[in-house]
N, C-alpha and C positions, 0 to 999 in steps of 0.2 A: 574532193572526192577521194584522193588519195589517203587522208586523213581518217574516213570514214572506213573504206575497205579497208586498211588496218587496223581501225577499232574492232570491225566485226568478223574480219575472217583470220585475223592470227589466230586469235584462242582456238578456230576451226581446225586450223595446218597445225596447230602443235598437238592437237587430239590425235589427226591424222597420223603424227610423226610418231607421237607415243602412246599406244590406245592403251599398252601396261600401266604407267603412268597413273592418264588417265584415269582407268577401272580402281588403282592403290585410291585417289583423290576422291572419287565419290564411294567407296567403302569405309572410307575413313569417314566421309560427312553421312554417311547412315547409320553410322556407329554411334558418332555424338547425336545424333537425331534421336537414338532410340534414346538417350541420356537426358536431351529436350523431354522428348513426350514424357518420361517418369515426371521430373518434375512439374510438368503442366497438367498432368493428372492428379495431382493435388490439389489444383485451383477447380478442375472439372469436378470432382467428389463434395468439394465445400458446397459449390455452387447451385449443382442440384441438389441439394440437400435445404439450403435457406435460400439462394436466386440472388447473392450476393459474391462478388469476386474477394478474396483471401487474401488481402495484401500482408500477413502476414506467414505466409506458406514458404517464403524465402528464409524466413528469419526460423522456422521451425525446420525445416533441415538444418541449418546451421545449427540448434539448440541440439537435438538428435545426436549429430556428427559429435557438438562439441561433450555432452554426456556419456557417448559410446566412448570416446578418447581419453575422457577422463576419469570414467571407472576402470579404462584397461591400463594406465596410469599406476592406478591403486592396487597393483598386482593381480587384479580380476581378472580371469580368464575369458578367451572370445566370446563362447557361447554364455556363461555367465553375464558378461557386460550386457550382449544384446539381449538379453530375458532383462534384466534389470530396466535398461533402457526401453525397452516397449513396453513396460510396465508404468514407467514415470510416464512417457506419453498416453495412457490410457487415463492416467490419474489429470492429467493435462486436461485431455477431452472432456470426463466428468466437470472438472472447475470451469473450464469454459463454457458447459452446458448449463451450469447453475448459476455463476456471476455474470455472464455475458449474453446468451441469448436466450433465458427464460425472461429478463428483464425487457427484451425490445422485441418478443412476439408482435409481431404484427406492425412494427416500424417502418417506415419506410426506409428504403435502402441502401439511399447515403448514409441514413443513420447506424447501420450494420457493417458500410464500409469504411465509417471512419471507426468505429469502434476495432475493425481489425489493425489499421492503421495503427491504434493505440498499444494493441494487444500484440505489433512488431515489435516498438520499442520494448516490453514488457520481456519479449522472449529475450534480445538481442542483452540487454542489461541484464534478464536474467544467468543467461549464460556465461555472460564475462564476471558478472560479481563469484557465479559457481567454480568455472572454471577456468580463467583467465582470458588474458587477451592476446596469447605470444600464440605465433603460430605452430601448430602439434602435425606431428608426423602420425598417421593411420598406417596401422599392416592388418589386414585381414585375410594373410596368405594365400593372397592371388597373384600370383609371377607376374611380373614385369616384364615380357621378355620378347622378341621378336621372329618369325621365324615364313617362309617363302613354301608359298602353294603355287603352281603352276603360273611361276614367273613376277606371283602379286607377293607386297611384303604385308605381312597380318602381324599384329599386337595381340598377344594373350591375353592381357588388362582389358585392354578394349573390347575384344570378345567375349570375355569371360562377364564383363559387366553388361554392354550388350545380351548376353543371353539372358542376367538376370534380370533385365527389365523388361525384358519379353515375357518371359513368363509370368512375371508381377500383370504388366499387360493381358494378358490373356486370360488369367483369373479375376480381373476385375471389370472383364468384359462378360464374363458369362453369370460374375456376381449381378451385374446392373439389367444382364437380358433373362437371364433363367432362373433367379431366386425372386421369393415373396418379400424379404427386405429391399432387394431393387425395385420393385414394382413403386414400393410401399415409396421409399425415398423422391422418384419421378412423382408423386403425388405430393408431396410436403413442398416439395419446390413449385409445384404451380399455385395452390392455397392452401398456404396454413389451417385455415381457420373451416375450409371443408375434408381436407386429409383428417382434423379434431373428427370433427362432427359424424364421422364412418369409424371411429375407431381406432383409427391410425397413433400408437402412441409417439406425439412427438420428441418427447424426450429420448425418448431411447433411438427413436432414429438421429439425432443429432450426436446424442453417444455413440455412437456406429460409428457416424461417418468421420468426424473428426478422429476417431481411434485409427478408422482406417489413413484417412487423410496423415495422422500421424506416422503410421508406419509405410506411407510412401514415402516419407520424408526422413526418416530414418534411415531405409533404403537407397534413398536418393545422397542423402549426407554421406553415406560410408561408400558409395561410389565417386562422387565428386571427390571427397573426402581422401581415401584412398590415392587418385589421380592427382590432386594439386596441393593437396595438403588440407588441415582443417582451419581455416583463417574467416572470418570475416566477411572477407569479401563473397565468399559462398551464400550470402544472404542475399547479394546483387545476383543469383542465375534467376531468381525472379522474373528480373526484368527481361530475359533472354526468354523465358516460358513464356511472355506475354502475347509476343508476335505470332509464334506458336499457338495460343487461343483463339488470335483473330484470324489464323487461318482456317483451323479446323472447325473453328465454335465451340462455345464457352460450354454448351450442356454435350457434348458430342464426347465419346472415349474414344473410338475412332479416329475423329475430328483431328483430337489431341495426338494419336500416333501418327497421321498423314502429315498434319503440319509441323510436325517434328522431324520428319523425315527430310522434309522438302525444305525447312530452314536449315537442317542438316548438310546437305549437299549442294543448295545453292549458294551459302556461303563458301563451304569449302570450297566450289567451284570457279567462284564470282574474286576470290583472292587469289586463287594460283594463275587463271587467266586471262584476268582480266583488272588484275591488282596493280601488275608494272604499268599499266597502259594511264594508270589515274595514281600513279605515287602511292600505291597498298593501302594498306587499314581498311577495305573492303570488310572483310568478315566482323568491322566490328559495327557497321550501320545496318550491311545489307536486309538482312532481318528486318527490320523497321522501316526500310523502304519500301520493302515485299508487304508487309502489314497494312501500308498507309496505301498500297494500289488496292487491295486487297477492302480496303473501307470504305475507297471511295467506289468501287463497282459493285462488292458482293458482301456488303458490311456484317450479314450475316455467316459467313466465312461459307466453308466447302460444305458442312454437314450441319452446320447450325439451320434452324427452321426458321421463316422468316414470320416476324410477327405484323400482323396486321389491327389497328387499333380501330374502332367505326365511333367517330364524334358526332 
């Protein structure tokens, strides 16, 4: 019993003790949530769009980041590099509209997700044969710097990035709820072949959204990018969006900001008070724990709709 009330009420007494603390540890973990949802908003944008999950969407930040780094390399200036670079991703989008899914309309959609499977390696190799594999330093003149609001310590980086994926968030909520391309897009994800039959051009809806899906990931590259540098391993925050999906649900934009939120802050949580109690490295499962509770009760996550099949 003794063993137990320690488990569960330290973390409580040290809230108590430091609710500053505290409040700095779950601002921090809404900060990188807002960070989650960008990148899982790229899996959400694929998705409804073909009803297929993007296992390449890791490896296209990464491709982004490592393009935006290596035109600014080549004495290109910032706003320069990122026009170039959203540019190359547009050109991205068109090829993948014409070699990859005009080819498997109407396939079934293991066969669309292993095709992105492919279409990782493709990005991943294409980037290090373009622009190497050594790890590259990003400045996009956003201070680095720290500084205290009413007793909390705030990061300028993290805010400053925070805010811009909020408002990426926000315009690609009103794009999905109050324009005729979103309507049009929520239609090609439920059937192809009757979104055709009304009109609907699908081609250009796929060029859309992969365009856009690209320049989340652009977005998302030069943030992460920025923060830990442009390496490789940025093609692994993937797997970090993915728990993120199963919370909010796969077609949900919302979905994608709450469960980003909440793996946000319950990891950063779940490591500072409750890390020493189990020898740390909390924040690097908790996610995936939260995801597999989250399966086995509410599989359709928070906002996703639940599908009912009649055999």
């Amino acid at each position: 019993m003794e063993i137990l009330d320690l488990f569960l009420f330290a973390p409580l007494a040290d809230i108590a003790d430091s609710p500053i603390f505290f409040a700095e540890v779950v601002i921090g973990g809404l900060l990188t949530g807002v960070m989650y949802s960008l990148v899982a908003l790229g899996f959400v944008l694929i998705y409804k769009a073909s009803g297929v999950f993007n296992f390449a969407q890791g490896a296209m930040v990464l491709f982004a980041a490592l393009t935006l780094v290596g035109l600014m390399e080549r004495a290109i200036p910032l706003p320069l590099a990122l026009i170039a670079t959203m540019a190359i991703m547009v050109g991205l989008a068109f090829a993948i509209e014409k070699w990859l899914l005009r080819p498997l309309v109407n396939q079934e959609q293991i066969i669309l997700f292993m095709a992105t499977i492919g279409l990782n390696f493709v990005f991943e190799g294409g980037g290090q044969i373009a622009w190497g594999s050594n790890v590259k330093k990003l400045d996009v003149g956003i201070p680095d710097t720290s500084f205290e609001a009413g007793g909390i310590l705030f990061n300028t980086f993290d805010l400053s990035a925070a805010g811009i994926a909020a408002v990426l968030v926000f315009v690609l909520i009103i794009f999905f709820q109050k324009t005729t391309m979103g309507r049009a897009l929520r239609a090609v994800a439920d059937d192809h072949q009757a979104a055709l039959s009304v009109g609907i051009p699908l081609r250009t809806i796929w060029i859309v959204v992969w365009s856009v899906a690209g320049f989340v990931a652009l977005v998302a590259g030069i943030m992460w990018g920025a923060k830990s540098g442009v390496q490789f391993s940025l093609s692994l925050i993937a797997l970090k969006a993915l728990p993120v999906l199963i919370l909010g649900g796969f077609t949900s934009v919302p979905g994608a900001i709450v469960g980003g939120l909440i793996i946000g802050v319950g990891e950063k949580v779940a490591e500072i008070y409750w890390g020493p109690l189990v020898g740390g490295a909390i924040e690097n499962w908790f996610a995936y724990m939260l995801a597999l509770a989250f399966l086995v009760f509410r599989p359709q996550g928070l906002f996703g709709e639940r599908i009912i099949e009649r055999v």
